[in-house]
N, C-alpha and C positions, 0 to 999 in steps of 0.2 A: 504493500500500500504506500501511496506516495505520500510523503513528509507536507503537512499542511506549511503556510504563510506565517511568522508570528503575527500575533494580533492584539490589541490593546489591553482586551481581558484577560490575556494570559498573566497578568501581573497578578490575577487568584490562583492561576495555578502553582507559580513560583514559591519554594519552601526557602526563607534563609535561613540558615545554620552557622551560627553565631558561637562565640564566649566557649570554646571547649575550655576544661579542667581537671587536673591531670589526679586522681586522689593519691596523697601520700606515699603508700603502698603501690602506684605504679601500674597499679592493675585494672581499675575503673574510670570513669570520667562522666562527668557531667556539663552540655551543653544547651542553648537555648535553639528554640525551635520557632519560627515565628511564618505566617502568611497571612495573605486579609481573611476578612469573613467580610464576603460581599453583603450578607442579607441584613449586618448589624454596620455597615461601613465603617469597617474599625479593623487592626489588627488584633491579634492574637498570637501571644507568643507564653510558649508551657516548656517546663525542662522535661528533661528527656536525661535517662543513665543509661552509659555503657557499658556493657562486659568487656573489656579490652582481653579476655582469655578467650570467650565464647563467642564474642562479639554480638550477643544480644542485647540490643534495645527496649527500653521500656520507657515507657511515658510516667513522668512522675505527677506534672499536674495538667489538670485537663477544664480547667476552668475560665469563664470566660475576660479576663485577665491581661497581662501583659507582665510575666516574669523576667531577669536580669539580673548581671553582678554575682553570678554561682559562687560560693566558695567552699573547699571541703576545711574543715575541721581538723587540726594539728594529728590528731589521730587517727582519722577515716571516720569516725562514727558518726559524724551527720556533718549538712548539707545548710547552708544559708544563704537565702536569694531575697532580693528584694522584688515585692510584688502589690501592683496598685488595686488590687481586687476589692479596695475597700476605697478607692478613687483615685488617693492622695500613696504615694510607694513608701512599705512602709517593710519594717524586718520580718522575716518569717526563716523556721531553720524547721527541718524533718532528718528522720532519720538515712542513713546510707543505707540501708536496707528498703528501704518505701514504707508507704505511709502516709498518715495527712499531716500535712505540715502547719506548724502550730505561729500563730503568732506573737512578736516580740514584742510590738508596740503600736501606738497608737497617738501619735504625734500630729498636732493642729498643720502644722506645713511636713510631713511626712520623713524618710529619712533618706538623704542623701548619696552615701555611700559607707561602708564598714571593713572593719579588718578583725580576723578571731583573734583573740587571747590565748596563747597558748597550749594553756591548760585547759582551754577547751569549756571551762561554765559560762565566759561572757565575753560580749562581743561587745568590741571598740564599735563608734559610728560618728559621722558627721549628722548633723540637725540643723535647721534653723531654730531659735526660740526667742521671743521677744524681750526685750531689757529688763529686767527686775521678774519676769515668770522663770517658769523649769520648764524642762520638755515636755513635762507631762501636765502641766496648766492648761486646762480649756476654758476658751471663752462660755461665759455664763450664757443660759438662757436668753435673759434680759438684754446683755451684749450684741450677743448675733438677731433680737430682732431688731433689735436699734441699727445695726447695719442693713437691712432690709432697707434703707433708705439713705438714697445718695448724699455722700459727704463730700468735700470738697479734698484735692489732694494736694499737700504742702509741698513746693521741690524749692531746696535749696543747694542741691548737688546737679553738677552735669550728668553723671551716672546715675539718672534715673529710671532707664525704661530698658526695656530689653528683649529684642527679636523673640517669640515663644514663651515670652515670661508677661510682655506690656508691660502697666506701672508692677515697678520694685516695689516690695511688699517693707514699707517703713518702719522702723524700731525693731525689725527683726537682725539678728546675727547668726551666722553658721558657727557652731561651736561642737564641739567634742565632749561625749558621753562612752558612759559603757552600761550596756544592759545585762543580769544574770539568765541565763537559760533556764533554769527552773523557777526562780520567784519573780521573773520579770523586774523585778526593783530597778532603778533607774539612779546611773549619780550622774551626776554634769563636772566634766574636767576643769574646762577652760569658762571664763563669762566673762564681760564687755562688751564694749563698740567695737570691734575686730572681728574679722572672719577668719577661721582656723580651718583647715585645708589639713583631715587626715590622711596621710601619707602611707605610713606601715607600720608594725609591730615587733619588736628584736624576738629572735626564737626563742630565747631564756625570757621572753615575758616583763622585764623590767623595762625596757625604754620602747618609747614612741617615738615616730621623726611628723613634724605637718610641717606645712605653710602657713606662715600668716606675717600681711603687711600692716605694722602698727602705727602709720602715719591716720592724722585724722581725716584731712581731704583726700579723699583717691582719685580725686579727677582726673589728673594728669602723672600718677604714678602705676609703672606699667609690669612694675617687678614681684617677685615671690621669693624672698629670702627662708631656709629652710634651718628648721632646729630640732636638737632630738634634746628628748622630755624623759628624766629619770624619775619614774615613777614612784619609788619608797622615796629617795631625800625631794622630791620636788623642786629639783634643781631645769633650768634650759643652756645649753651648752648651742652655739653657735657651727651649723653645718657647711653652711654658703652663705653669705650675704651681702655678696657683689651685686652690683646694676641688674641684674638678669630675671628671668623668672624661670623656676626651677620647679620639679614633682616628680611623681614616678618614683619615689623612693625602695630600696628595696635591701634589706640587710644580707649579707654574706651569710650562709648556712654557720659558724664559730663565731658569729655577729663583730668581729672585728673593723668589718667595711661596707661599708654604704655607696650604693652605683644608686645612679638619679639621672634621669633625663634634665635638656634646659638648655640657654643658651646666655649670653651677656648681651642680648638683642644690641648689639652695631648696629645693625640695618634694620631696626625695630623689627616688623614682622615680617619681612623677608630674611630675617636672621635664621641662617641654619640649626637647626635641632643637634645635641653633640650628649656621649653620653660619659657623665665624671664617673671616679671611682675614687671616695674619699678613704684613706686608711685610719682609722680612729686612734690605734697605738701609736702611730707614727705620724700623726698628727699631719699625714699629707694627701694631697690630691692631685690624681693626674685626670686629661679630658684623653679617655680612651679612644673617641672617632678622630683625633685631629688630623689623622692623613687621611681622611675621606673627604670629599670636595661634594659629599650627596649629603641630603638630611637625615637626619632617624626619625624613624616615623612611618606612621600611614597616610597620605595627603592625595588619594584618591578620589575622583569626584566620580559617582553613581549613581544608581536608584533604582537597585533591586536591594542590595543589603541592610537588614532592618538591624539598629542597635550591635554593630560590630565594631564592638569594643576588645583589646588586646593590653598587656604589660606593657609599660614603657621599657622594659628589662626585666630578666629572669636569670638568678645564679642555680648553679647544680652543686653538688655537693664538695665537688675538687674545686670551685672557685673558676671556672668558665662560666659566663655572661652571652645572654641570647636577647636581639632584639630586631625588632622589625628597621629597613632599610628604605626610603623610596630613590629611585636609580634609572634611569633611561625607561621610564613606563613601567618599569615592572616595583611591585613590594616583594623581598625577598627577607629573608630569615638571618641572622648573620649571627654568626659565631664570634666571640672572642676572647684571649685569656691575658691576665695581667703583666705578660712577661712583654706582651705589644702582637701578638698574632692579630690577626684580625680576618674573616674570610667569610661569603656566602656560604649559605647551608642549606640553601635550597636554589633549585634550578631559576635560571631565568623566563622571561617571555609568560610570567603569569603573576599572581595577585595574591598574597598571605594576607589576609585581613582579618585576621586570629589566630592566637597558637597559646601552646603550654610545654614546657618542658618538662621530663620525667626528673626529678632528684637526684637519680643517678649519671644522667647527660646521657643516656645509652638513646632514646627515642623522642620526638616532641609529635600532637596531633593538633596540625595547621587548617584551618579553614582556608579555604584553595578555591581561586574562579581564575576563568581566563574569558577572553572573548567569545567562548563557545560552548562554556560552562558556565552556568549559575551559581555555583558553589559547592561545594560538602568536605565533608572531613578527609583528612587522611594521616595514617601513621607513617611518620618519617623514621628511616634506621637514622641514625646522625651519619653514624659511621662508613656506612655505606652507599648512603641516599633513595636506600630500596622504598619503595613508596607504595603502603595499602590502601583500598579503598574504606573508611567504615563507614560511611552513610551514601545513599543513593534518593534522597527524598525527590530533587528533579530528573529522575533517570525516565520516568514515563513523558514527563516534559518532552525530554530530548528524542525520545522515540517518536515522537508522533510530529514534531514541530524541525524545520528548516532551519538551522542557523547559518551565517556568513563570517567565511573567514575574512579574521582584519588584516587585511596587508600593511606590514610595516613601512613607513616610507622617510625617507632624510631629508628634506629641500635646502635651500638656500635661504636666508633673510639677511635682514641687513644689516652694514658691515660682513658679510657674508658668513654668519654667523650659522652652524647646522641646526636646524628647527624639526625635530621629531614627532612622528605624526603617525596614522590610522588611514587607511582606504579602504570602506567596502563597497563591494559591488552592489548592486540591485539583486533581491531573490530571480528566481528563474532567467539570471542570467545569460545572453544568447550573442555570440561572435558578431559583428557585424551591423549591430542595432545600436543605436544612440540614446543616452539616458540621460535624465538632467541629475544634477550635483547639487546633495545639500552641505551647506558646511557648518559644523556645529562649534561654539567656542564655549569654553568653560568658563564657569566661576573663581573668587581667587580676588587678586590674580593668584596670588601664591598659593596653588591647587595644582594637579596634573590629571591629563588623560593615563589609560593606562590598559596594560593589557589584562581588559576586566573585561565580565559581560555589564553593557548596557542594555537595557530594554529599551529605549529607546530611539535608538541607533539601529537595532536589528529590526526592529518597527518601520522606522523610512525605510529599510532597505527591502522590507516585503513588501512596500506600498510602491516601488518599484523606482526607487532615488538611490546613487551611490551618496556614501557619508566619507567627510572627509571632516578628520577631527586631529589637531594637531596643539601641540604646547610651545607656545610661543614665549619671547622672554616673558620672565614675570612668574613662568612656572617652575613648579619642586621638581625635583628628582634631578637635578643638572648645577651646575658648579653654583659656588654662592655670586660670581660677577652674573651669570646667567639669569638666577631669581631674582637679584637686585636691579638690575637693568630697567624695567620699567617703570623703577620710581621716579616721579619727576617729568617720564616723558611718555605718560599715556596718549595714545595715538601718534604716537613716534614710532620708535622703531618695533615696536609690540605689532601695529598696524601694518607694517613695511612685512612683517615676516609671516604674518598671515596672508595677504596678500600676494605676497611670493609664492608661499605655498600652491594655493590655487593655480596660481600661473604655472606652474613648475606641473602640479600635478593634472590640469587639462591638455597640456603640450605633450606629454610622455601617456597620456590613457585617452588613444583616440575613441573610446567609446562614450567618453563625455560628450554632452552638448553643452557646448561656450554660451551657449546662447540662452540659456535655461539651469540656472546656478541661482541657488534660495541661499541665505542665510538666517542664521541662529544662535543665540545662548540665553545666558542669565546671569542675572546679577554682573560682577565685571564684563562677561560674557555677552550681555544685554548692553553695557556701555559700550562693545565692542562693537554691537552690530547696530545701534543708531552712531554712531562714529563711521562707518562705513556706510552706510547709507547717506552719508552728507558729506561724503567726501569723495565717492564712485558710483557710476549708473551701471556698475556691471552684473548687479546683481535682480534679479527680475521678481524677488520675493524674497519679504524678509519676515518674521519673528521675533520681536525682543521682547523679553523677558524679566521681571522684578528688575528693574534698569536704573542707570544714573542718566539723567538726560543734562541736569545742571546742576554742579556743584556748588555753586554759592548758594543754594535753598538747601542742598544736603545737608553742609559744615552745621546748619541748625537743627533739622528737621529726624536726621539720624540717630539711631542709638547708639552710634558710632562716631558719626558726621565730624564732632568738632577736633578729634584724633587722627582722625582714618585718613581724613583732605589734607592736612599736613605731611604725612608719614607717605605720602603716595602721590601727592600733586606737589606738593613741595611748598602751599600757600595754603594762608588761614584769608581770617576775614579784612586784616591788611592788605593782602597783596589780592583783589576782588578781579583784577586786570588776569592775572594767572590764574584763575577758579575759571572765570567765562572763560578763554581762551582753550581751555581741556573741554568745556560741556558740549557736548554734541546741539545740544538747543541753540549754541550760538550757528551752527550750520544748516537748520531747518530749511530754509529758503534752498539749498541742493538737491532736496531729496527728489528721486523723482523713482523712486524703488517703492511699489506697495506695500505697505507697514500692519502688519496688526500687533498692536501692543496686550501684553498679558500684565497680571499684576494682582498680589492680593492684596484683602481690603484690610487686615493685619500685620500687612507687612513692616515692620519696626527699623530692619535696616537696611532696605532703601526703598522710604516710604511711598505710598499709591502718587501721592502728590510729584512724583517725578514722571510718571507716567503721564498725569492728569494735563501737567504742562506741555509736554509732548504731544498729545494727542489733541489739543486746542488749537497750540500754534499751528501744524500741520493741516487741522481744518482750517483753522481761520487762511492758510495759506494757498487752499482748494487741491490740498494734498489727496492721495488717495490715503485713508489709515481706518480700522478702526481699532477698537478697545474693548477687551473684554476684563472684566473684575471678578475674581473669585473671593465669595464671602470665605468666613471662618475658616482662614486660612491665611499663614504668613511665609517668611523666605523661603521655607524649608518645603513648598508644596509639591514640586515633582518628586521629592524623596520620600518623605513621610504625612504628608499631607492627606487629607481624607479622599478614600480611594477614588469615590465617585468623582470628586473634582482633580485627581491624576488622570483618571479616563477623560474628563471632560477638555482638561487642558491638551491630551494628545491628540486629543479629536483633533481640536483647535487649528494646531500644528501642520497636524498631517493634510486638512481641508484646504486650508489655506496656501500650501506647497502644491497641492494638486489643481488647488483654484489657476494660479500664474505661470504654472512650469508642465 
């Protein structure tokens, strides 16, 4: 039977397979499971245990939910995940055997994230809780109906609002407790105006390491200075507290050493991720990547994988350190030991966007996609790199549904600078026929394509468009001059190398039509593509998405805005001459490329109102555009966004590429 089309709906049949966790013992693991549920427009994600001897699976929770954050317990004997089944994500832990799993707490803003105690009774956590209450103070009756009616909202900080959150919830703080597993009893570590940022737990149980910045304005302070907390004398001893912002902390199995991801932000946040290894006896530190010119990390842009979250670092029992790489499109595994080795530990030309290592360094089980895979597990030998399958949850997917390989490609940009990039064909492909080209640009800038599956990407290409999707300056996985390069000169040479591209790749694939070339992205990706719609008519349909159209209403209007236009345009509200000069709205009078603008009505960082002026000017200019708005929904709506409005937005896309090409 012949392999159907992908199609928009298939994003309910898609399984991602997220967070594995290695248990102690070496022998089991625990990962999350997640897909929509179309009929409740919602996801759903339940843990699932492994037999890593048997390899049998079983579902541990089956409710209608969203679980995350697994962790096993210093001994194997149970299991703690956070899960909002009661709205707000709050601790629950069940046994490693299965079971119903019990809850920890019950917290007015929920719980953050957690690390066990050793000993295995109680469990460290981050919280929010308001000034002068405990975590476990709820507002009274009285309280909450008196907020039944609108109050007014005080802002006297710039860091008010924020993408997925709107207003910051005031007089609250993230602090640090520990809860008991059998009496539930709750203490509170830390309390103040400060947010504490739990980190990790020493395997002897006596010290903590968090973050936390004790300046009282944050507006303009960008760092995460890191300290470890001795638990009996109540003492804080100083881990890092250079300009930088620093996490991921993770103690040495003899608790001697402390590895932590971070960076001293030079180039603010185009600043490469690097990962330290502090010696506590020897009171010294070296940065373990510094001969790597790539970042540590995952800096992947998608939107199949739900909640794939990974260690910033991971030590085994001899003192070898494992962390995720991004490097010429691919996220790979890397190995390293403290004498200075440093090496991949997993193949290239595909996507680790999870893993766990065994204690002993003998195995790790990576979550794994490529361009033609969705995702699932696999056991890595370290040693050998023998590689098993243990989950096949999209293997019917791939049976019944068409996918297209991505052809890797190099082009030229400017300064002739090599720009790495993605080509696929159109589905039912045929020698001698001409196709039109969409080209898709990502968000960011400091993001990368990658060789991952898109759903969206294999989407245009059964709707019968090649995709041509490339990392232009500005992107990860490529030297730090490479990521840096676009600050300052958006729509410089960022623009010169995507355009190159194109050129480069319609000249060498005469199956393109020159004539019939759409563009697309979002968010930077969206400034990318009304930028080139006001500055070339070569493109016959465009797409922009959650967009910047003018920065000097952003520097205000963003949750970001008054940061972000400095670190990346190189001007604030002084230099008003160099804000307009980058905004694509100053170029509206060019367009002559059909526009449909997308946009949600939530969006916090880069709000509707950039959109709004965009699609006015353009009318009022007897442009062709229109605008479509997605309620209850903000930046994040082709990834995790509510399904029906992902379906609606691909519609969108795909209509409107089919409408002009």
């Amino acid at each position: 039977m012949a392999k159907k089309a992908v199609e928009i709906k298939d994003l309910t049949k898609l399984v991602s397979v997220t967070e594995p966790r290695i248990s102690p013992d070496g022998k089991r693991a625990v990962f999350v499971h997640t897909q929509i549920d179309e009929e409740e427009n919602t996801y759903r994600a339940n843990l699932y245990h492994l037999d890593l001897e048997t390899g049998k699976q079983t579902q541990w929770t089956h409710g209608k939910e969203r679980v995350g954050s697994p962790r096993w317990s210093a001994d194997g004997t149970a299991v703690a995940f956070l899960s909002d089944r009661d709205e707000k994500n709050q601790l629950f832990v069940m046994s490693s055997t299965g079971g119903e799993a019990r809850s920890l707490t019950d917290f007015e803003k929920g719980v953050n994230g957690f690390e066990w105690a050793p000993c295995g009774t109680k469990i460290w956590f981050n919280a929010l809780t308001k000034e002068g209450k405990t975590f476990t103070d709820k507002e009274e009756k009285e309280e909450k109906e008196e907020k039944k009616q609108p109050e007014p909202y005080h802002v006297d900080k710039m860091k008010y609002k924020m993408d997925g959150m709107g207003l910051l919830p005031k007089e609250f703080h993230r602090h640090i407790g520990s809860v008991d597993i059998d009496s539930k009893s709750v203490e509170q570590l830390t309390e103040g105006s400060h947010h504490y940022s739990l980190e990790t737990v020493s395997h002897d149980g006596e010290k903590l390491i968090y973050g936390v910045t004790r300046e009282e304005n944050l507006d303009f302070v960008f760092r995460q200075p890191l300290y470890i907390y001795d638990i009996e004398t109540e003492q804080e001893s100083v881990l890092i507290a250079e300009e930088g912002y620093f996490g991921g902390a993770a103690f040495s199995f003899d608790d001697s050493k402390v590895a932590f991801a971070g960076s001293m932000r030079q180039y603010e946040n185009a600043t490469h991720t690097e990962i330290y290894v502090a010696d506590l006896d020897e009171q010294t530190r070296i940065c373990l990547t510094e001969g790597l010119d790539v970042p540590v990390g995952d800096y992947v842009v998608a939107d199949h994988q739900q909640g794939a979250a990974a260690p910033d670092v991971v030590w085994t029992k001899d003192d070898h350190l494992y962390f995720q790489v991004s490097t010429m499109g691919d996220v790979r595994l890397y190995f390293a030991s403290l004498d200075g080795m440093i090496f991949p530990a997993s193949p290239d030309m595909e996507h680790v966007y999870g893993y766990d290592i065994s204690q002993d360094g003998e195995f790790a089980i990576a979550a794994i996609s490529n361009p033609v895979n969705p995702g699932e597990l696999y056991r890595l030998t370290i040693a050998t790199g023998e590689r098993q399958a243990l989950t096949s949850f999209n293997q019917e997917f791939l049976e019944h549904t068409e996918l297209v390989e991505a052809q890797p490609i190099i082009a030229k940009g400017s300064k002739e600078w090599a720009v790495h990039g993605w080509l696929i064909k159109p589905y039912g492909f045929q020698e001698g026929q001409k196709y039109p080209l969409v080209v898709n640009i990502h968000g960011g800038p400091h993001a990368m394509y990658a060789n991952t599956f898109v759903h969206e990407m294999q989407l245009l290409a059964a709707r019968g468009f090649g995709v041509l999707y490339v990392n232009p300056r500005g992107s990860h996985g490529y030297s730090q001059e490479f990521v840096d390069a676009v600050r300052g000169d958006y729509g410089g040479g960022d623009y010169e190398d995507i355009m190159n591209s194109v050129t480069e790749t319609v000249e060498s694939n005469g199956w393109i039509d020159a004539n019939r070339l759409g563009v697309t992205g979002g968010s930077y990706g969206g400034f990318m593509t009304n930028w080139i719609v006001g500055h070339s008519d070569r493109f016959k349909a465009a797409v922009t998405q959650r967009s910047i159209s003018n920065w000097v209403s952003f520097f205000g209007v963003s949750d970001i805005g008054y940061y972000f236009s400095d670190w990346q345009i190189g001007a604030d509200m002084t230099d008003v001459d160099k804000l307009w000069q980058h905004s694509p709205l100053k170029y509206a009078k060019n367009v002559q490329t059909p526009l449909l603008i997308l946009h949600s009505e939530n969006d916090y960082r880069c709000p509707i109102e950039q959109s709004e002026q965009l699609y006015v000017t353009l009318k009022s200019m007897g442009k062709e555009a229109e605008f479509v708005r997605f309620p209850e929904a903000d930046h994040n709506l082709s990834r995790t966004g509510k399904p029906n409005l992902r379906f609606a937005r691909l519609e969108q896309i795909t209509d409107w590429m089919e409408k002009y090409l």
